[in-house]
LUMLO-970867 format. One record per residue (C-alpha): residue number from 0; residue in one letter; x, y, z. Coordinates in nm, 3 decimals, padded with zeros to 5 digits, always signed. Example, Ala and Ser with C-alpha at 12.3 -4.5 7.8 and 13.67 -1.06 7.14 Angstrom:
2
[site 0,'A',[+01.230,-00.450,+00.780]]
[site 1,'S',[+01.367,-00.106,+00.714]]
***
This chain:
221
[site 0,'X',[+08.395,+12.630,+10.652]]
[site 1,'X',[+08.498,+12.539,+10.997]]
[site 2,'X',[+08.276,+12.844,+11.141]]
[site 3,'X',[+07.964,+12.765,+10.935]]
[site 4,'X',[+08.012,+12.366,+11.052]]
[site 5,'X',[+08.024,+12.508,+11.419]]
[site 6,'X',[+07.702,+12.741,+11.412]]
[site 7,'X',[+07.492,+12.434,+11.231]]
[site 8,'X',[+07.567,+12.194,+11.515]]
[site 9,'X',[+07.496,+12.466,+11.790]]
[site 10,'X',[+07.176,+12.544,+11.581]]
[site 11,'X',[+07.057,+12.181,+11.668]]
[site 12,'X',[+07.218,+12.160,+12.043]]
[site 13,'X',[+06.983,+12.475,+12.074]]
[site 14,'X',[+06.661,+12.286,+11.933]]
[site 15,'X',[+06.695,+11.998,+12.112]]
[site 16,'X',[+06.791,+12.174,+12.450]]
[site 17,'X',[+06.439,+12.305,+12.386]]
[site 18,'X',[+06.241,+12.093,+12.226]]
[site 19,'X',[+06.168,+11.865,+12.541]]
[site 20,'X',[+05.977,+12.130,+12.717]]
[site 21,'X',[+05.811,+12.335,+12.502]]
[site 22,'X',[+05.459,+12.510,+12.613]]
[site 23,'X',[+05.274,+12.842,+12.594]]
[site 24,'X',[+05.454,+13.094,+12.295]]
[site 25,'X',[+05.385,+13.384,+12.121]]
[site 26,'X',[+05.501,+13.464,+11.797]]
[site 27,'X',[+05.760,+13.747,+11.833]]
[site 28,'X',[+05.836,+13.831,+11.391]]
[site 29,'X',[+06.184,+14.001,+11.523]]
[site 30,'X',[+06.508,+13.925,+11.401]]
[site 31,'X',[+06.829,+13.998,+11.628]]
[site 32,'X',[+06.858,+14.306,+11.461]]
[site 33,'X',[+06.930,+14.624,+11.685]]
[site 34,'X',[+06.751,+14.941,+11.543]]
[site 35,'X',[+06.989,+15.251,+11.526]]
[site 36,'X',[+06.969,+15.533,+11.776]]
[site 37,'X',[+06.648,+15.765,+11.662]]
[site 38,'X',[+06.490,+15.496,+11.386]]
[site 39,'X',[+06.154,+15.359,+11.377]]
[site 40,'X',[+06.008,+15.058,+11.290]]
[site 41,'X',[+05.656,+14.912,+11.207]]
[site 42,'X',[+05.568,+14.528,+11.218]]
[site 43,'X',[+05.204,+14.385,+11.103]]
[site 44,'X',[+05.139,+14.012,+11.158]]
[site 45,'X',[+04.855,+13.753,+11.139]]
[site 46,'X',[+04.844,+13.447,+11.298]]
[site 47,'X',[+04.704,+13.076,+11.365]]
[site 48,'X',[+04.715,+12.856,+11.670]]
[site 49,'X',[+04.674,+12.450,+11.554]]
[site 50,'X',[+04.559,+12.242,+11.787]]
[site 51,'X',[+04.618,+11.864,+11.760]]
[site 52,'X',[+04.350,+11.602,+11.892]]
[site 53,'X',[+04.446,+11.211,+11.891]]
[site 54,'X',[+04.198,+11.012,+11.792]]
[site 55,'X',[+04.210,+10.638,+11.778]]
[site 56,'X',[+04.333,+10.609,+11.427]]
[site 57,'X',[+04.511,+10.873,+11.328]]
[site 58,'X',[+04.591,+11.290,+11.441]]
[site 59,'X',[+04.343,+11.567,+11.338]]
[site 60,'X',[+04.453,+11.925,+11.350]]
[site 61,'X',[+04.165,+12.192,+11.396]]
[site 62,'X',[+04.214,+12.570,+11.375]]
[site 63,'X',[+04.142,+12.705,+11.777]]
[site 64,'X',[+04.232,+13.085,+11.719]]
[site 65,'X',[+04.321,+13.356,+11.481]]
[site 66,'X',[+04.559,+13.680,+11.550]]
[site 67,'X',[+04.652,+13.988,+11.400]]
[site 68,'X',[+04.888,+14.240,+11.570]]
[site 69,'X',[+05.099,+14.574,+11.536]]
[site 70,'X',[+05.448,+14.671,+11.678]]
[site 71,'X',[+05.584,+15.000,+11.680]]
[site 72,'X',[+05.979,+15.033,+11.763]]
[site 73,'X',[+06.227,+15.268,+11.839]]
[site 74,'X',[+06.600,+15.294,+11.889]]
[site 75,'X',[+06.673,+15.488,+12.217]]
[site 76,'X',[+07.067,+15.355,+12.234]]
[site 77,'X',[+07.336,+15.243,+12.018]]
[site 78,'X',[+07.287,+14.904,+12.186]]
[site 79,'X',[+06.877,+14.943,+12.300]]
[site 80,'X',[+06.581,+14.921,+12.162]]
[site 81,'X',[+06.239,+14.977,+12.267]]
[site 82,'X',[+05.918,+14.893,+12.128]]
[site 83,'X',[+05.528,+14.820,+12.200]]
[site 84,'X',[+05.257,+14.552,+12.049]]
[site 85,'X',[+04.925,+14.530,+12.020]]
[site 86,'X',[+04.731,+14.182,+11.911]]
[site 87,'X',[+04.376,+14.089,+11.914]]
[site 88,'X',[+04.332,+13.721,+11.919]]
[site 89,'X',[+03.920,+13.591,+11.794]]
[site 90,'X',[+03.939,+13.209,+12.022]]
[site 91,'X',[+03.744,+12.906,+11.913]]
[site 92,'X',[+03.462,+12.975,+12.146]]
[site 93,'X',[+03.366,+13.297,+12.001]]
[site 94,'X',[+03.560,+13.517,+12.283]]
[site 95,'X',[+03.800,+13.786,+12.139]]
[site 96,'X',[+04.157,+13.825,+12.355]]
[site 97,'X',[+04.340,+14.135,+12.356]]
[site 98,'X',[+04.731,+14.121,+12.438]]
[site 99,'X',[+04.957,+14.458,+12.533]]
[site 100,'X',[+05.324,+14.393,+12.536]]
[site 101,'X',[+05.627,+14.671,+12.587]]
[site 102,'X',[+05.979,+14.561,+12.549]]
[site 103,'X',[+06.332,+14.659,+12.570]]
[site 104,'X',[+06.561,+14.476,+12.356]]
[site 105,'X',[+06.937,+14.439,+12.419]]
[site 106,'X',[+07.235,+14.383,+12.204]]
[site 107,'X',[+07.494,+14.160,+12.363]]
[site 108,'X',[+07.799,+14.207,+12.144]]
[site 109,'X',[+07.959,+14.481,+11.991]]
[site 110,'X',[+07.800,+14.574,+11.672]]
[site 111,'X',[+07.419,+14.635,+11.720]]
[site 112,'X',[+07.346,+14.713,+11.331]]
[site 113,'X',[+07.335,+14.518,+11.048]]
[site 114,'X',[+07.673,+14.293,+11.142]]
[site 115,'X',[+07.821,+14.070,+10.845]]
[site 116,'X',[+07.943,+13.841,+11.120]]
[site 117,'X',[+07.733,+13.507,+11.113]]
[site 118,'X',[+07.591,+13.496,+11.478]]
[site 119,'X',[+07.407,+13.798,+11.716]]
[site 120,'X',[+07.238,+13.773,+12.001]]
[site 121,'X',[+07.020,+14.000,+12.150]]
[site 122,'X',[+06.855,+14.016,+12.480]]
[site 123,'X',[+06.477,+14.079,+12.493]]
[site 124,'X',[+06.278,+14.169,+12.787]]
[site 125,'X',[+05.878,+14.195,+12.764]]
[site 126,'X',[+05.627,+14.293,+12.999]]
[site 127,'X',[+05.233,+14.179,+12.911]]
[site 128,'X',[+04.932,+14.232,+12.978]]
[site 129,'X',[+04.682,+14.006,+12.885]]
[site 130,'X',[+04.255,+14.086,+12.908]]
[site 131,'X',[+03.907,+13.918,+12.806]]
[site 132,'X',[+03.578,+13.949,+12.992]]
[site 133,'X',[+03.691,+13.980,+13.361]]
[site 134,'X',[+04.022,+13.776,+13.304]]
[site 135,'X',[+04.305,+13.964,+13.321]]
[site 136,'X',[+04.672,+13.856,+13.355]]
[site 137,'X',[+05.001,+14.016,+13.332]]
[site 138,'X',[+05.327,+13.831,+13.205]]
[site 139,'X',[+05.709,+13.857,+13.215]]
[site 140,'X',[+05.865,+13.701,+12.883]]
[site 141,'X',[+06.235,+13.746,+12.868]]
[site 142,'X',[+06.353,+13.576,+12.525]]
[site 143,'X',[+06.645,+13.547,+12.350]]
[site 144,'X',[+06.702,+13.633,+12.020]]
[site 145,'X',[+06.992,+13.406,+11.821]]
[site 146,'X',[+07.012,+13.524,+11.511]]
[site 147,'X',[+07.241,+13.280,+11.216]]
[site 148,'X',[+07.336,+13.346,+10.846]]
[site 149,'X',[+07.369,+13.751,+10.910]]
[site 150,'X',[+07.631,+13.774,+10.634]]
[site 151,'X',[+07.349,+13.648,+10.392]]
[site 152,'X',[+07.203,+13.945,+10.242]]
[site 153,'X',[+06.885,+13.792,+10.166]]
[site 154,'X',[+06.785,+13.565,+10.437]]
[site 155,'X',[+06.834,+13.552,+10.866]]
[site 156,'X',[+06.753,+13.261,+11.069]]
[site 157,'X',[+06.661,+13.363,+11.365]]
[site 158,'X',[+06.567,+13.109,+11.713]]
[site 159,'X',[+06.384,+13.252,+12.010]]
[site 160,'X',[+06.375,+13.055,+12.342]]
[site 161,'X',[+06.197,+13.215,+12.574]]
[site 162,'X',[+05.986,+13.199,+12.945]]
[site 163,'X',[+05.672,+13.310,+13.008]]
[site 164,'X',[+05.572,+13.357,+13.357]]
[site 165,'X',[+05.209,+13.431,+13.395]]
[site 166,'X',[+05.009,+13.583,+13.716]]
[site 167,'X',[+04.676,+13.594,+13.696]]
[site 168,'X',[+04.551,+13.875,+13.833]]
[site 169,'X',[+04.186,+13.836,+13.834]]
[site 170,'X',[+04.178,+13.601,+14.111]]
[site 171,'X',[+04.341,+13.739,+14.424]]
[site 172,'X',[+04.417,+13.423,+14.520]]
[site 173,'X',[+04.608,+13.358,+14.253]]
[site 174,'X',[+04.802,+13.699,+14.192]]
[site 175,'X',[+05.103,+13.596,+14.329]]
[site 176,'X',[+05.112,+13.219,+14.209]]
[site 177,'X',[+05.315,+13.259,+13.875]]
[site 178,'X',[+05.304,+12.990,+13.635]]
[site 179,'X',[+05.611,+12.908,+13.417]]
[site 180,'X',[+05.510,+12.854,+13.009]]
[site 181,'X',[+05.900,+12.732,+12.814]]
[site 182,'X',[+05.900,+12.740,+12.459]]
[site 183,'X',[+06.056,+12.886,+12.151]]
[site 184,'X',[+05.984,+12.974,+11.774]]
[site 185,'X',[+06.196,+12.971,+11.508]]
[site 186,'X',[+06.189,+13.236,+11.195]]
[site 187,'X',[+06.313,+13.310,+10.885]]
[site 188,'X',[+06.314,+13.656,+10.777]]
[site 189,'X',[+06.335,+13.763,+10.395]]
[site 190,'X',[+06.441,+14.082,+10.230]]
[site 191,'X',[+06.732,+14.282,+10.002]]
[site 192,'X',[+06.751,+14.542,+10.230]]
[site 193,'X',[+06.691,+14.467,+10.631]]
[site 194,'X',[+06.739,+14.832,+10.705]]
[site 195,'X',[+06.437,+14.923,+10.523]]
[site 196,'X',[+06.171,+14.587,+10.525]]
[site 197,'X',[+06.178,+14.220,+10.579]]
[site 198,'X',[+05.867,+13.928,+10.526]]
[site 199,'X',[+05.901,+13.728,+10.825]]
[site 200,'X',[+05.728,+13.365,+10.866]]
[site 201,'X',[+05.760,+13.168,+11.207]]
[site 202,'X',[+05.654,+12.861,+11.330]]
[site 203,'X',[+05.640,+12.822,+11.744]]
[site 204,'X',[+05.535,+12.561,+11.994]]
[site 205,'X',[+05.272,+12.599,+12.265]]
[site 206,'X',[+05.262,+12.245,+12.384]]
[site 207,'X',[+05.314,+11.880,+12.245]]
[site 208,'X',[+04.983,+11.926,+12.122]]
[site 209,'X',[+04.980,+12.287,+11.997]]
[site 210,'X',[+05.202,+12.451,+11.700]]
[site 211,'X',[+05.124,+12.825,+11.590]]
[site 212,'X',[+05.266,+12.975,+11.289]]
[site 213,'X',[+05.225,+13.300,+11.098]]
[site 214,'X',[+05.353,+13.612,+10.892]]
[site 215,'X',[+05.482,+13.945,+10.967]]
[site 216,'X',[+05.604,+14.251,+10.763]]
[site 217,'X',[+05.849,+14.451,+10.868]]
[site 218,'X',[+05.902,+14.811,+10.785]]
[site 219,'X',[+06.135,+15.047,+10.879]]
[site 220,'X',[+06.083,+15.424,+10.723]]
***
């Protein structure tokens, strides 16, 4: 009882460490799970940006974009994991984003599978590439993953602050002017077996004014 009282306080010292200074996020529909050596996963998602305009009465949210994406994964370690997305993002003003990320993913702990201890973390490290038109940036995004409630065979809680640091390398002037984006999202994935498939909603935070949310499905042949 003592444990579980423990993790739910540092669940809310996490959230409110950052809450305060939350920005640019993307959804990342990941648990803290490490995939064994020489397994594979597959991840399909769809998702929605909200954007929030005050007005002088009251707050009126109107949909600014629409994503859909695809992860492939692979355990290369007993502790590592690699893995590559692709998501196409359709924008309010009729112009259609494409994102590229590759990541490594690190276990920091002991036991990389599916632990029965309460609390994992894992490290993740992304590299992304983002193009529309003739913008094009690239983007470092190291998260990481704290995964609660691993002993529950049916549910995870996972949070995911991360940092995005953005380059845009379009404008040669710019290319080595990175731009910091904090943030994190916050999932909870659903299954009765997490070494075969998992649903996975999440809600993140872009701004004060922005919230995205969406779906992913998991599966792991």
């Amino acid at each position: 009882m003592k444990l579980l009282n423990f993790h739910f306080y540092a669940f809310f010292i996490l959230i409110s460490m950052f809450s305060s200074c939350v920005s640019l996020v993307n959804l990342n529909y990941e648990t803290a799970q490490i995939l064994e050596k020489g397994k594979v996963s597959g991840t399909a998602s769809i998702s929605q940006d909200g954007e929030r305009s005050q007005t002088l009465k009251d707050t009126v949210w109107s949909t600014r974009e629409l994503s859909y994406g695809f992860r492939f994964g692979v355990g290369i370690g007993e502790k590592t994991n690699i893995s590559v997305r692709y998501e196409n993002t359709f924008l309010k003003e009729g112009v259609r984003q494409n994102f590229i990320e590759a990541q490594f993913k690190w276990a920091l702990g002991r036991d990389p599978k599916n632990s029965m201890h309460p609390v994992r973390l894992t490290l993740g490290l992304p590299a992304q590439y983002y193009f529309y038109g003739d913008y094009h940036a690239v983007s470092f995004n190291p998260r990481l993953y704290v995964g609660l409630f691993n002993f529950n065979p049916y549910f995870r809680l996972t949070l995911i602050p991360k940092l995005h640091l953005i380059m845009d390398i379009s404008t040669p002037e710019l290319k080595f002017n990175p731009i910091d984006y904090p943030g994190f999202s916050l999932n909870l994935a659903f299954s009765n077996n997490f070494d075969k498939w998992a649903i996975i909603p999440e809600i993140g935070f872009l701004s004060e004014t922005n919230i995205s949310f969406g779906c992913g499905f998991v599966l792991k042949p």
